[in-house]
N, C-alpha and C positions, 0 to 999 in steps of 0.2 A: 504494500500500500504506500502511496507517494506523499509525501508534506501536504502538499498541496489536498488529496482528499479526506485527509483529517480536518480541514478548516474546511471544508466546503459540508456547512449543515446548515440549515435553518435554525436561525437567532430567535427561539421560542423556548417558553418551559424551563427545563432543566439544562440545557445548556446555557441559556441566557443565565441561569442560577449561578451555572460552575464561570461564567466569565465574569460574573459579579463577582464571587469569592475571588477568584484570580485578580481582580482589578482593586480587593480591597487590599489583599496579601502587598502587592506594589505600593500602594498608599501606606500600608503601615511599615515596610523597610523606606521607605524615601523621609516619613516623617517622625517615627518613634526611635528606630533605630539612631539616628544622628541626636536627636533629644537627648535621650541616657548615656550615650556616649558624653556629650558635652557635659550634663550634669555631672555626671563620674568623674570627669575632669576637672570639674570646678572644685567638688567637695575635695579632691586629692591635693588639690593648690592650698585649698584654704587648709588641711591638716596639715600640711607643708609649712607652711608661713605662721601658724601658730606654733609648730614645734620650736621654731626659732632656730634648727637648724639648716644649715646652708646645703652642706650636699643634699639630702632630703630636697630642699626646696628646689634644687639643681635639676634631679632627677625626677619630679615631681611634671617639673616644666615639660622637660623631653614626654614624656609620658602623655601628659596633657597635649601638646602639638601634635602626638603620632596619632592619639584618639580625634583631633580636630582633621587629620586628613582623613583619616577611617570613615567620621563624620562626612565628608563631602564627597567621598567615594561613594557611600551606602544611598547618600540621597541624590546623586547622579545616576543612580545603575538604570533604574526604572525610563530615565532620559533617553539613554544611553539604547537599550532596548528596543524603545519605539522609535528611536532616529533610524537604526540600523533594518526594521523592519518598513520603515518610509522609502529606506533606500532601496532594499529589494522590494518593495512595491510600484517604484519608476522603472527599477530594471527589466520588471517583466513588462515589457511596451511591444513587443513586435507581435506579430500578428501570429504566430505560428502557438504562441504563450497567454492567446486568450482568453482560453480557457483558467488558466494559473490566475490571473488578474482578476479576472470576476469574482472566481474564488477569493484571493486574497483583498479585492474590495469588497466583498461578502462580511467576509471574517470582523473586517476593521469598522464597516457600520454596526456590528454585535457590540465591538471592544468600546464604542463610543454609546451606545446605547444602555449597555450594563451602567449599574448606577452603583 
């Protein structure tokens, strides 16, 4: 079975169900994950800076900055994602891959319609 006839269903019922759960799953790595990260990093800084010591607060820092890319990593992916499926949804244009397009403009009024 080909990529392509996997996504080729009718956006009703139960799949419209499973592409909402799939649509909230991205929404909660794009905006929870980078939250607790940050937070985790805040409270480590402030334990840091009350201990009054310096290496602690050193490595505290570092710690805190790797969790802030981690952060902007986790809430890019979901972007990151939908860009690269934008792009293979231009690329299938020629006429021989109409079929593939419909399908994958099928798919993507679902992914816009799930709420």
């Amino acid at each position: 079975m080909e990529f392509m006839q996997l996504l080729d269903v009718t956006c009703e019922g139960d799949i419209l169900t499973v592409v909402s759960a799939i649509k909230f799953v991205f929404n909660l790595i794009q905006w929870a994950i980078p939250l607790v990260l940050i937070v985790l990093g805040t409270i480590d800084m402030f334990k840091a800076m009350a201990s009054g010591d310096e290496k602690k607060t050193k490595e505290s820092q570092k710690t805190f900055i790797r969790r802030l890319i981690y952060a902007v990593v986790a809430f890019l992916i979901p972007f990151i994602i939908s860009l690269v499926f934008t792009f293979v949804g231009k690329m299938i244009s020629d006429d021989s891959a109409q079929e593939g397009k419909e399908t994958y403009d099928n798919f993507f009024a679902c992914w816009k319609q799930a709420k």
